[in-house]
N, C-alpha and C positions, 0 to 999 in steps of 0.2 A: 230754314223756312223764313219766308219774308216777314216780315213786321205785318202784323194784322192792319194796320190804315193803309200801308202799300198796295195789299190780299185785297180789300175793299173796292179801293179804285180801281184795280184792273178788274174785280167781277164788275163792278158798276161800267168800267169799259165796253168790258166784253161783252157784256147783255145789251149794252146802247147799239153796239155794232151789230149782233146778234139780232136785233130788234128789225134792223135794215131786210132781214128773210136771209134763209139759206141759201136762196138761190139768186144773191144778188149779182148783176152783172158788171155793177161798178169795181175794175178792177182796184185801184183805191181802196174802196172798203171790204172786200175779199181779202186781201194783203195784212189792212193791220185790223182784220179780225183774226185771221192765222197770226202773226204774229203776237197780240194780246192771247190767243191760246197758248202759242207755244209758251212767252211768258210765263202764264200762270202753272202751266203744267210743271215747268222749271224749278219757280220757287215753291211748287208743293210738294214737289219729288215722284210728280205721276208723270203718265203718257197720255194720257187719255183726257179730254176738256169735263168732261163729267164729273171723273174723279177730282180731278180740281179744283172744281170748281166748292164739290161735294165738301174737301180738305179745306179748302180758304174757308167756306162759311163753318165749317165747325171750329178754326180759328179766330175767326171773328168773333160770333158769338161766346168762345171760351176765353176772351182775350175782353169781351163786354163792350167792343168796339159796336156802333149801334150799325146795325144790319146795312140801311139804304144810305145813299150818297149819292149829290145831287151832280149831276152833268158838270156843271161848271165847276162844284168842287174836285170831282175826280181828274178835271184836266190839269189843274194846278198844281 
């Protein structure tokens, strides 16, 4: 499993990109929303963006890493 401050940034990723709508048509951010999925699914050892999303923050929180992270910290 990934280091919970890794878990962090890609949900705080994921959600940024996520936030763009499901149905975005910018191929660009379709890509590395899939991509930050697959990701996270990887280092949480699931299939499914849910579950891992589910698995990172019960990481986080059990790891006392603080929940939110700002845009500009998660790119760095």
């Amino acid at each position: 499993m990934a280091h919970p401050s890794m878990l962090r940034k890609l949900v705080a990723r994921y959600e940024e990109l996520a936030a763009h709508g499901a149905e975005s048509v910018d191929p660009k951010i379709v890509r590395q929303r899939e991509d930050t999925a697959y990701t996270l699914c990887v280092s949480t050892g699931t299939r499914d963006i849910r579950d891992a999303l589910r698995v990172a923050r019960h990481a986080i929180a059990a790891a006392g890493e603080p929940a939110a992270v700002s845009a500009a910290s998660a790119s760095a």
